[in-house]
VMD Tcl script that builds the backbone (N, CA, C; Angstrom):
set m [mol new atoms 315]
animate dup $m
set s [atomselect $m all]
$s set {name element resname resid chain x y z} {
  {N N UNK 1 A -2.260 -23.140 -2.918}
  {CA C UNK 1 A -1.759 -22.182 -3.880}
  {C C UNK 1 A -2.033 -20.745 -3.428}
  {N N UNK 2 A -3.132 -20.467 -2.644}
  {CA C UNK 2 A -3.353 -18.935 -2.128}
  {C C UNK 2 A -2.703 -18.526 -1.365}
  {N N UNK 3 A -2.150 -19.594 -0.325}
  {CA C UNK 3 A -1.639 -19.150 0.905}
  {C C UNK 3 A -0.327 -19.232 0.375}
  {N N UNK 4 A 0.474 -19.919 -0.732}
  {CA C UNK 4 A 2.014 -19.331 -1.258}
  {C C UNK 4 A 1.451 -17.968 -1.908}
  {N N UNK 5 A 0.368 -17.978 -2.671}
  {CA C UNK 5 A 0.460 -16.382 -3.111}
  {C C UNK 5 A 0.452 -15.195 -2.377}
  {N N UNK 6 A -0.534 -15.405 -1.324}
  {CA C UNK 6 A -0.663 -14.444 0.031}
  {C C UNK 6 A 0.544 -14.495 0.580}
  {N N UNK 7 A 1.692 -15.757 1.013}
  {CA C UNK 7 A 2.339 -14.970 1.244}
  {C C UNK 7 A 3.889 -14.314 0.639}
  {N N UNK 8 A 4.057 -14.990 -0.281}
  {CA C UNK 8 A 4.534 -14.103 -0.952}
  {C C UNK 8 A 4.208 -12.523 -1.330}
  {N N UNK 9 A 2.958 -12.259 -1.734}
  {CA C UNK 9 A 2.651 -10.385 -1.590}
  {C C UNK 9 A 3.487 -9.842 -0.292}
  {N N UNK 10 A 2.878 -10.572 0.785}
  {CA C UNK 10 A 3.251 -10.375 2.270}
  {C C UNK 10 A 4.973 -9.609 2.292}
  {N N UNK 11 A 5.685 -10.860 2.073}
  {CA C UNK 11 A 7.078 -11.352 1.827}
  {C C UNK 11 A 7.701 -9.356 1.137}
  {N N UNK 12 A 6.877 -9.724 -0.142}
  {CA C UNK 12 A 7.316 -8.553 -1.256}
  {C C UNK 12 A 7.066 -6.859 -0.299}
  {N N UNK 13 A 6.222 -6.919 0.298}
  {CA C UNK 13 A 5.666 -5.837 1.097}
  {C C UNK 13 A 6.684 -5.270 2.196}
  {N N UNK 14 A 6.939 -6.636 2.656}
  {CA C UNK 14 A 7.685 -6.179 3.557}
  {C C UNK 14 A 9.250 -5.696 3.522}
  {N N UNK 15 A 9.566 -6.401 2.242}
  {CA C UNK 15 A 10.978 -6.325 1.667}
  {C C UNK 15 A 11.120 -4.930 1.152}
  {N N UNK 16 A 10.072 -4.514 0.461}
  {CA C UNK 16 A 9.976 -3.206 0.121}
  {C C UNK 16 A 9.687 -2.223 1.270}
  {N N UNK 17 A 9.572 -2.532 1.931}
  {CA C UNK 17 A 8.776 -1.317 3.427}
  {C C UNK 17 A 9.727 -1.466 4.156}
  {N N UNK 18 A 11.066 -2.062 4.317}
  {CA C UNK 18 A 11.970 -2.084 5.395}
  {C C UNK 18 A 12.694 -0.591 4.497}
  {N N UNK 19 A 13.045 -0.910 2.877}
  {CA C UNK 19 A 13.741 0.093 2.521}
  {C C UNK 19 A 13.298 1.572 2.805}
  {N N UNK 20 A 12.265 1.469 2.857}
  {CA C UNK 20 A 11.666 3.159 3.007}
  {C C UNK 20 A 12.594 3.849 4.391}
  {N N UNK 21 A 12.713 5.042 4.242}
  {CA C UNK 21 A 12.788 5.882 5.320}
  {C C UNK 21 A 11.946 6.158 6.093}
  {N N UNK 22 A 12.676 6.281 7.562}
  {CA C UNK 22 A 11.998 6.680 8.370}
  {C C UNK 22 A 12.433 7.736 9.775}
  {N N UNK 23 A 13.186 8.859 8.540}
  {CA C UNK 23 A 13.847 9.660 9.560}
  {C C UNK 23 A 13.223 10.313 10.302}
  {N N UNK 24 A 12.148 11.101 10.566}
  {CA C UNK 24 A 11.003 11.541 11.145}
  {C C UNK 24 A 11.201 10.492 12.680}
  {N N UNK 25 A 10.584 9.535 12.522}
  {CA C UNK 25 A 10.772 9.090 13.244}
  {C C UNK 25 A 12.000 8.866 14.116}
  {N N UNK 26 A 13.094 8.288 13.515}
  {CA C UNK 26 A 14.364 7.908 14.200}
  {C C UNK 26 A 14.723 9.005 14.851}
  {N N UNK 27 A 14.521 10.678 14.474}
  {CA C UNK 27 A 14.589 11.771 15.765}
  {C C UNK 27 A 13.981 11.846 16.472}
  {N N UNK 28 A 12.985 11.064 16.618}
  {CA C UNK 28 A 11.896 11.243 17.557}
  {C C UNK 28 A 12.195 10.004 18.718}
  {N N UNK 29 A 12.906 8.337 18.148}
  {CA C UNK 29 A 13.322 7.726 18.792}
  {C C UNK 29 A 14.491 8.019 19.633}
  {N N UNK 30 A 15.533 8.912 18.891}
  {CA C UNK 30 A 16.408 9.379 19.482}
  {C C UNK 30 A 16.791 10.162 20.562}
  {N N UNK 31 A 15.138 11.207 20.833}
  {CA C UNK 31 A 15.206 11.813 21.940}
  {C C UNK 31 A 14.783 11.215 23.046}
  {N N UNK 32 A 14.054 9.716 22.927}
  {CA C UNK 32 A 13.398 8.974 23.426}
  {C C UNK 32 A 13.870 7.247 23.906}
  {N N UNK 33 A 14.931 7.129 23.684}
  {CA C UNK 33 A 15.504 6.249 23.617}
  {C C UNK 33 A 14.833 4.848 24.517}
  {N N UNK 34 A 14.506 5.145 25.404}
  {CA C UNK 34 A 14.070 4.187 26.707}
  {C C UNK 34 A 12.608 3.708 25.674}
  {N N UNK 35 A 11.803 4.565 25.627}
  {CA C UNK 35 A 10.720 4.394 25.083}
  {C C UNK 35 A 10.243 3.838 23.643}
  {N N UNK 36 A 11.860 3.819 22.514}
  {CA C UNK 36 A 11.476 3.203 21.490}
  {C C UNK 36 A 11.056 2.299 20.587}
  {N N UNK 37 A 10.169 2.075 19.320}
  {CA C UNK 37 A 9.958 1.415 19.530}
  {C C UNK 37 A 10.593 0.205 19.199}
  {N N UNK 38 A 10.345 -1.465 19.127}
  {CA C UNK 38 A 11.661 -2.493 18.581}
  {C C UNK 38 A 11.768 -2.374 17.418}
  {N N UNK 39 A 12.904 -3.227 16.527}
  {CA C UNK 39 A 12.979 -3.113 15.413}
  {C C UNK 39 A 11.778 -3.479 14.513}
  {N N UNK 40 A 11.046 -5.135 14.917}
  {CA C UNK 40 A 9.998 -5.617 14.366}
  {C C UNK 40 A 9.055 -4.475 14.288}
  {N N UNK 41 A 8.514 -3.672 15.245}
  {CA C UNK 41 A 7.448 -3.068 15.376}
  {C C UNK 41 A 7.452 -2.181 14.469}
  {N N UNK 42 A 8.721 -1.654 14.770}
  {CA C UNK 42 A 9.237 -0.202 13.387}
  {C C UNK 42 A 8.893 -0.891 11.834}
  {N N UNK 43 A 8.819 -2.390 11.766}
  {CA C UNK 43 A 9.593 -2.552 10.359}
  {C C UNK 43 A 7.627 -3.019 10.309}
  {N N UNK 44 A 6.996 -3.326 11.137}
  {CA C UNK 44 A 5.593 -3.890 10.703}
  {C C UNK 44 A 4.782 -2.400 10.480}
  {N N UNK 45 A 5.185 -1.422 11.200}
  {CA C UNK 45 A 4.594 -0.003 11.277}
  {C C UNK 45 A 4.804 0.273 9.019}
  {N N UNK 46 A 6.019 0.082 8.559}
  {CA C UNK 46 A 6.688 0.473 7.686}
  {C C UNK 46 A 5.910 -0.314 6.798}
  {N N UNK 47 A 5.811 -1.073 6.929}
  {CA C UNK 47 A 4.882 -2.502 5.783}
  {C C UNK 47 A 3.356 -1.891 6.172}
  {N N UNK 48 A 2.893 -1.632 7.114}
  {CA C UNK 48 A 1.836 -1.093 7.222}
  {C C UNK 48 A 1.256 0.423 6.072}
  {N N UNK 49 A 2.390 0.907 6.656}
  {CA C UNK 49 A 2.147 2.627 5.910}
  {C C UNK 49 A 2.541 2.728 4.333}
  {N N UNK 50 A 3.268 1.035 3.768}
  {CA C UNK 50 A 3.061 1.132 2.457}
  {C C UNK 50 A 1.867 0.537 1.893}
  {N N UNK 51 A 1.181 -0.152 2.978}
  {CA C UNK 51 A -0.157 -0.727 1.925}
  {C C UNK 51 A -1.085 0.324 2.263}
  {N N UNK 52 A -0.932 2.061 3.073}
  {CA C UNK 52 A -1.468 2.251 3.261}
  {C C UNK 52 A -1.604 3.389 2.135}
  {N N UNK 53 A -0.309 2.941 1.745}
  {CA C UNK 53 A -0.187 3.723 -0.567}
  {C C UNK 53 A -0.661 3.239 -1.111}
  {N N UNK 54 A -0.654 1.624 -1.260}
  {CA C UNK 54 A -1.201 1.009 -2.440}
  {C C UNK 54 A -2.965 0.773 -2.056}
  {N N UNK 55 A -2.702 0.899 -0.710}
  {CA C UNK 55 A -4.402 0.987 -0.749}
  {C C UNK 55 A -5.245 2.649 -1.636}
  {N N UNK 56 A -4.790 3.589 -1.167}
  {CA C UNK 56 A -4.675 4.863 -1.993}
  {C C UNK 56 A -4.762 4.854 -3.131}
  {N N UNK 57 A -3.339 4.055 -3.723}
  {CA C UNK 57 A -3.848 3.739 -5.016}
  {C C UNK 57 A -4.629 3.059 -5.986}
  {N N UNK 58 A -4.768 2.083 -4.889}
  {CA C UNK 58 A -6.092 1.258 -5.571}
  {C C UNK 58 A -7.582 1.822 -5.538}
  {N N UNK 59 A -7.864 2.644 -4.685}
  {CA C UNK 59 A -9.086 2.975 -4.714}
  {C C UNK 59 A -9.399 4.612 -5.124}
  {N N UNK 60 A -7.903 5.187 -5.964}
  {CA C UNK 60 A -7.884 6.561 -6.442}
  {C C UNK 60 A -8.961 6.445 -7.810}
  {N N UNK 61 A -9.638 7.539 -8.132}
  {CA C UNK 61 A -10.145 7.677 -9.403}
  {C C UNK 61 A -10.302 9.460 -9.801}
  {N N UNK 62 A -10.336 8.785 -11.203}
  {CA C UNK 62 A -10.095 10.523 -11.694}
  {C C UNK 62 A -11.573 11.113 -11.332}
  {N N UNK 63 A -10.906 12.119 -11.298}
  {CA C UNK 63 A -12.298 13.309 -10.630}
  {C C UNK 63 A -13.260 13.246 -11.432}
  {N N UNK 64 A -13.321 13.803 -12.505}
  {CA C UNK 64 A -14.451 13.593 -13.558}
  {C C UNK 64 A -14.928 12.197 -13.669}
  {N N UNK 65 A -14.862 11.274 -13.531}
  {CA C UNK 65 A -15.017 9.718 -14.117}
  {C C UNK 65 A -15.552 9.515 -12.593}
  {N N UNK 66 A -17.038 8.908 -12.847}
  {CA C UNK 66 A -17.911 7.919 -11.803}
  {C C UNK 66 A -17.452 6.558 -11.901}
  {N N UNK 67 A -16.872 5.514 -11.316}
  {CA C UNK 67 A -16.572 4.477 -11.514}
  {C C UNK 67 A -17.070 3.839 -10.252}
  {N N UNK 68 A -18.452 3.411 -10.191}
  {CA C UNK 68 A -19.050 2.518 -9.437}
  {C C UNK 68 A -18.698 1.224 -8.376}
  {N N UNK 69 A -17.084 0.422 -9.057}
  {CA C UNK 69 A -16.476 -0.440 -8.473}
  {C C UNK 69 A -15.479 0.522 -7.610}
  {N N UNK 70 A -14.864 1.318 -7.755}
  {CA C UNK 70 A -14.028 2.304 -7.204}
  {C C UNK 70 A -14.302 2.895 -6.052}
  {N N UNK 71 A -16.018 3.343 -6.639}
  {CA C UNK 71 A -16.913 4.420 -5.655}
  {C C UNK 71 A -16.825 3.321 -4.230}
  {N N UNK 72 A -17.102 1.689 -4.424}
  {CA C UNK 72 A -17.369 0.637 -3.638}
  {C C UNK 72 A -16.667 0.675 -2.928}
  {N N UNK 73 A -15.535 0.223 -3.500}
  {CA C UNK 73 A -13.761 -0.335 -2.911}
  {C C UNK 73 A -13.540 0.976 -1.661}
  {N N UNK 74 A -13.644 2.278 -2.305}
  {CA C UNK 74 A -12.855 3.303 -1.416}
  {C C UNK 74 A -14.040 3.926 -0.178}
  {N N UNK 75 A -15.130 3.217 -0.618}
  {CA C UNK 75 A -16.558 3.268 0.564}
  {C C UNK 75 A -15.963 1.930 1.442}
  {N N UNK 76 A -15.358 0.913 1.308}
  {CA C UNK 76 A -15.309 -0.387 2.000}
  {C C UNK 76 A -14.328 -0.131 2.771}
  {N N UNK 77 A -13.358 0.902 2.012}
  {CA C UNK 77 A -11.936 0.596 2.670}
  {C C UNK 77 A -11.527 1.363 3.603}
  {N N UNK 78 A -13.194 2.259 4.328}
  {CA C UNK 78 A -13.119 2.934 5.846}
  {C C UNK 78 A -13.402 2.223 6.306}
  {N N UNK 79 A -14.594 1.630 6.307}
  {CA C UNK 79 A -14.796 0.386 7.353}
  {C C UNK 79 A -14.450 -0.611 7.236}
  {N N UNK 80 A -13.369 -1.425 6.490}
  {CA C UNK 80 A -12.712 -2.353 6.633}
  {C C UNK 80 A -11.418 -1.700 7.777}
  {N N UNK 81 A -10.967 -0.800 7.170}
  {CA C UNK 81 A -9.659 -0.226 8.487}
  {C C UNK 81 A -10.013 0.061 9.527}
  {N N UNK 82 A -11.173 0.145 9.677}
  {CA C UNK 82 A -11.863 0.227 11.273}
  {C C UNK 82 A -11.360 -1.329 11.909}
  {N N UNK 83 A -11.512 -2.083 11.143}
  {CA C UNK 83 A -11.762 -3.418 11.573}
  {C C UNK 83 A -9.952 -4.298 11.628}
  {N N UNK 84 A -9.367 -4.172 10.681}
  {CA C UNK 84 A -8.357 -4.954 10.003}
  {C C UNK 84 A -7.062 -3.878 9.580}
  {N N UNK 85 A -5.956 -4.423 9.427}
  {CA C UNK 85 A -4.962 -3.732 9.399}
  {C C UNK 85 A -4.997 -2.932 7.802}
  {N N UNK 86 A -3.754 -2.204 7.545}
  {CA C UNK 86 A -4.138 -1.490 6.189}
  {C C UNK 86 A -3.224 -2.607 5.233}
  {N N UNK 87 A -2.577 -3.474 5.834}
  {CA C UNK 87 A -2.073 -4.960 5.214}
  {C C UNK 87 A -3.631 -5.480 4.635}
  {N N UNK 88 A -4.165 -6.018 5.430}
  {CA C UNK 88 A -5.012 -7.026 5.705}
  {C C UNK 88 A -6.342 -6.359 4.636}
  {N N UNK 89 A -6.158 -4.945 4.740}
  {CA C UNK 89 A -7.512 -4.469 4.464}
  {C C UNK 89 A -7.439 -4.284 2.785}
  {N N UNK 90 A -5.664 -3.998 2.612}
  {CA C UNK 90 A -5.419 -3.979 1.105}
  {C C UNK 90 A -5.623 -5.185 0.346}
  {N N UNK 91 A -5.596 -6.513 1.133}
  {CA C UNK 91 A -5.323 -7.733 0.468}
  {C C UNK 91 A -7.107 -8.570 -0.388}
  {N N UNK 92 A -7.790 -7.645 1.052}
  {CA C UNK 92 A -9.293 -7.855 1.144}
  {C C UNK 92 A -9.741 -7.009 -0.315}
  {N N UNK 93 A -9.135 -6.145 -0.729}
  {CA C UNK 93 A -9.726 -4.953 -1.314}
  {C C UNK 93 A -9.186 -5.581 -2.820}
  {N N UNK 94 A -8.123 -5.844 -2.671}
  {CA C UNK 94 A -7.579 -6.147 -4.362}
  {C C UNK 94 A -8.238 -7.328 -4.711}
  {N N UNK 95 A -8.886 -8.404 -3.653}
  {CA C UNK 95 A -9.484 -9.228 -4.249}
  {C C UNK 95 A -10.628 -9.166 -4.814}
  {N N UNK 96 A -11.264 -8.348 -4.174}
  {CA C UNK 96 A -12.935 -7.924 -4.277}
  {C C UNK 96 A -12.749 -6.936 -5.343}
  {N N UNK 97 A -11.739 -5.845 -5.850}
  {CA C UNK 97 A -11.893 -5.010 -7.002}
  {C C UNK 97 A -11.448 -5.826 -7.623}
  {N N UNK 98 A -10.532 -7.183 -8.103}
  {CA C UNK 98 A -10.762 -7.711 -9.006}
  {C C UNK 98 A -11.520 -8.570 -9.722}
  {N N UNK 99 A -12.301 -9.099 -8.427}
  {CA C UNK 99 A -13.486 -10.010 -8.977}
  {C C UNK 99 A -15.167 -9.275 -9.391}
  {N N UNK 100 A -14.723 -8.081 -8.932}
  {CA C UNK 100 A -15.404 -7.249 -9.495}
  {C C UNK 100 A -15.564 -6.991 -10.747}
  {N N UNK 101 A -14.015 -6.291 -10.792}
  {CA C UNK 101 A -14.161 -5.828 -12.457}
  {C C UNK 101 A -13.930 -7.231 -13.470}
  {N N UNK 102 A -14.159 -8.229 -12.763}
  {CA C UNK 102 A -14.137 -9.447 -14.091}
  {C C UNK 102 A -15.822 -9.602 -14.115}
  {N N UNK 103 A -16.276 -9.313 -13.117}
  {CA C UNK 103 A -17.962 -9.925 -13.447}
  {C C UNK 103 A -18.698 -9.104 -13.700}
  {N N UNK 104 A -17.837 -7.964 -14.226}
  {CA C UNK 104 A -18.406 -6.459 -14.739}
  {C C UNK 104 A -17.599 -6.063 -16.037}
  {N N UNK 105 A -16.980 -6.521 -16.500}
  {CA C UNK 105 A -16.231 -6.482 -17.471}
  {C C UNK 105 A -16.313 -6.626 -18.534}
}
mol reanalyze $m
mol bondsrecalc $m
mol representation Tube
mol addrep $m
């Protein structure tokens, strides 16, 4: 049952991260043509740089407000990206802030 849920998120991530733009880039492929990069790579780069929002957003907190599980998550989630992709590191992170805030709850 985890590994249909994992990958389905996966699935959803990526479906959503192909749509994004990426014109910045495509002028930059364009002057570069020999050197660009493949489609897969472009489209895993793209799934990458959106969990690298929802990671953002998961570990945002309001300025005034100390939130201890938060303070954790967004302390973990440098040295987890040292280690693991910002896929991999988001998937690590939503599990642990949620089993968090249930055994703190």
């Amino acid at each position: 049952m985890k590994n249909k849920i994992f990958g389905l998120v996966l699935i959803l991530m990526y479906c959503s991260s192909v749509s994004a733009s990426t014109e910045r880039y495509n002028n930059v492929a364009n002057q570069f043509k020999g050197q660009a990069l493949s489609d897969e790579t472009v489209s895993n780069a793209m799934m990458q740089g959106a969990c690298l929002v929802q990671l953002k957003e998961l570990t945002f907190k309001k300025k005034n407000d100390f939130d201890p599980i938060s303070e954790w998550v967004n302390y973990r989630s440098i040295s987890l990206l040292e280690q693991y992709s910002p896929c991999e590191t988001l998937i690590i992170l939503e599990v642990a802030n949620t089993q968090l805030r249930e055994s703190h709850g």
